[in-house]
N, C-alpha and C positions, 0 to 999 in steps of 0.2 A: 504493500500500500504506500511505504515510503517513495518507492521506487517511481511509483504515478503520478504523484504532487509531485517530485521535481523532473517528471517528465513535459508534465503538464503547464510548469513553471516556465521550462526552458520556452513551451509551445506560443507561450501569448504573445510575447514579443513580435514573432514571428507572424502573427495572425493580425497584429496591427498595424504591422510594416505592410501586410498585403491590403488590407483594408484601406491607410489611406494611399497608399501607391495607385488604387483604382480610383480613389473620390478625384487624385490628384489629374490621373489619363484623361476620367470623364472629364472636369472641369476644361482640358485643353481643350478635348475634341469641341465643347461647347461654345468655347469662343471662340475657335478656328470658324467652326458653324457659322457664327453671328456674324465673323469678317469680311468671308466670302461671301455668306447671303447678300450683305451689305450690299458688295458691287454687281450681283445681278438682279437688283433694285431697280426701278425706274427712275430716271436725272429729276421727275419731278417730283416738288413734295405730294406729300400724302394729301390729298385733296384738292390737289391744283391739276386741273385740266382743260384742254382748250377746246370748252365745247361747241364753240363757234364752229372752229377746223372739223369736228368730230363729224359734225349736224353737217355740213358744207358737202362731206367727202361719203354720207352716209346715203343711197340712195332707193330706199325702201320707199312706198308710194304718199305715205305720212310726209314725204320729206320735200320740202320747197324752201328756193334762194328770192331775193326780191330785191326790187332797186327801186327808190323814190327818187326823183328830182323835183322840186320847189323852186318856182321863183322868186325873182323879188318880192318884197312885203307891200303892196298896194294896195288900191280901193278893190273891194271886194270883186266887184262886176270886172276886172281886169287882173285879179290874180289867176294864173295858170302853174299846175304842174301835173306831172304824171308817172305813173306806177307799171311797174314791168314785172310779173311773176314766174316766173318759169319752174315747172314740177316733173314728177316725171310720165304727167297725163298730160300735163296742158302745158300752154305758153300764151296768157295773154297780156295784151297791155291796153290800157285805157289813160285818155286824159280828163283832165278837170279844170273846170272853171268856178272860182270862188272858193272860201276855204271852208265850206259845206259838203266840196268836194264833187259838184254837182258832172256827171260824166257830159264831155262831150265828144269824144268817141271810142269805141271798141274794137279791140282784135284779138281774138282767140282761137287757138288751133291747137289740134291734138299734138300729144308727145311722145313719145316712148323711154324706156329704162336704159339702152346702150345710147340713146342720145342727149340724154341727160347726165350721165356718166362720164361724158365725152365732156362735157360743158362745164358740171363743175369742177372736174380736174382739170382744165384749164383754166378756171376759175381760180382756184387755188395756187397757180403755178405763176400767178398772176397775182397772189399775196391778198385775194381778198378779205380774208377774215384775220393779216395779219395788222395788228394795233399797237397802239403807242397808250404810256400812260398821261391823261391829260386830266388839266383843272377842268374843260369841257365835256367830260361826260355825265352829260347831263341827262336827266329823267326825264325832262320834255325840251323841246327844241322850238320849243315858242319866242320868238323874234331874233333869236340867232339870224347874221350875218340878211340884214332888211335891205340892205341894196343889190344881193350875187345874188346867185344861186345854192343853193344848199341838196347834200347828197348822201343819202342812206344805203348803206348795205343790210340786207337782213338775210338769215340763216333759218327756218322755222320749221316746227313740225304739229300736223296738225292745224296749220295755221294759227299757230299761236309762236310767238318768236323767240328762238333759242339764245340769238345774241345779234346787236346792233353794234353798227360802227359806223360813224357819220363824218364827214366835211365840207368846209365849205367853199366858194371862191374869195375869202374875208382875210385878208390876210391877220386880224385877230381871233379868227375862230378857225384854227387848222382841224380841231377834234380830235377821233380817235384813230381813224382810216390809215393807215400808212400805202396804202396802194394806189396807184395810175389810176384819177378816176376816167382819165379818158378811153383807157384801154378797157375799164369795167363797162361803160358806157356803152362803147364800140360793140364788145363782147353783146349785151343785153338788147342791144338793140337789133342785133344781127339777128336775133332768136326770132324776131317779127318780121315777116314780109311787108314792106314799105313803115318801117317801125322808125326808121330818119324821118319817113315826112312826117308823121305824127308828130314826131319832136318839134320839127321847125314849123307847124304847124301852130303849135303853142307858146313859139318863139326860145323853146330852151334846146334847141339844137348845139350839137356838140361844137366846138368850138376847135382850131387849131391850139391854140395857147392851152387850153384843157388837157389835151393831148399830150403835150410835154411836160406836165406838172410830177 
């Protein structure tokens, strides 16, 4: 029985040395784990997403891009602007007279899913939904930039809008748009058969200076 207790004696040590020798392994392997997880992470934070780009490049039949142009701020009976939608059923554009928005004309035409596809990856490649951070992001866009014209991009699903970016031709009101509104223009208008005369119709026709912006 002697013999057991100092066998037993000699054993603990031994038995602790193994014990933490594996607390010690696991703890490496765990934060070897957490290092590496690390860098096959996404570069963005946790909850930071561009759902503007998501909505833009996403092209399920919920899913529709739009363009407003606004003119000048004048008397009612003389203000004009107009609205361009393109989905991946339709493509229409209508203008308006007055800021009741009263339509004074229409053009709508069917669409499909590879040509809509087609549009907003060019779209994109064209930096639409890419923005800048400004004191002008504003919740509404009421008398912004009252003597140019003023320019919305939207991204929406449902027709309800996933994310807005706006500019203007003001040189105090750049907004949030960092992209060519002329080539967005270009783009959206092309979607419309005679969708320039509509414009110049309204007198917000593209402009060459626009062009270059």
């Amino acid at each position: 029985m002697k013999y057991s207790r100092n066998s037993f004696s000699r054993f603990v040590p031994i038995l602790l040395v193994i014990v933490i020798t594996i607390v010690a392994v696991a703890a490496v392997i765990a934060i070897g784990r957490s290092i590496l997880g690390g860098g096959n992470q996404p570069t963005d934070p946790v909850g930071v997403v561009d759902d503007g780009r998501t909505a833009l490049l996403t092209t399920d039949i919920s899913r529709s891009v739009r363009l407003t142009v606004r003119g000048p701020i004048v008397a009612d009976e003389s203000f004009r602007s107009y609205r361009v939608t393109v989905s991946p059923e339709s493509r229409v554009m209508t203008t308006y007279e007055g800021y009741l928005e009263k339509p004074l004309d229409t053009k709508s035409f069917g669409n499909n899913v590879p040509a809509y596809e087609e549009f907003v990856y060019a779209l994109d490649k064209r930096k639409m939904m890419d923005s800048r951070d400004a004191d002008e992001d504003l919740e509404t866009l009421r008398g912004v930039c009252a003597d140019k014209k003023l320019y919305e991009f939207e991204t929406l699903v449902n027709g309800e809008t996933v994310k807005r970016l706006w500019t203007s031709d003001c040189d105090g009101a750049k907004g949030t748009a960092l992209a060519n509104v002329g080539e967005i223009m270009e783009m959206f208008l092309k979607q419309i058969p005679e969708g320039r005369k509509m414009a110049n119709d309204v007198g917000l026709a593209q402009t060459e200076a626009i062009f270059r912006l």
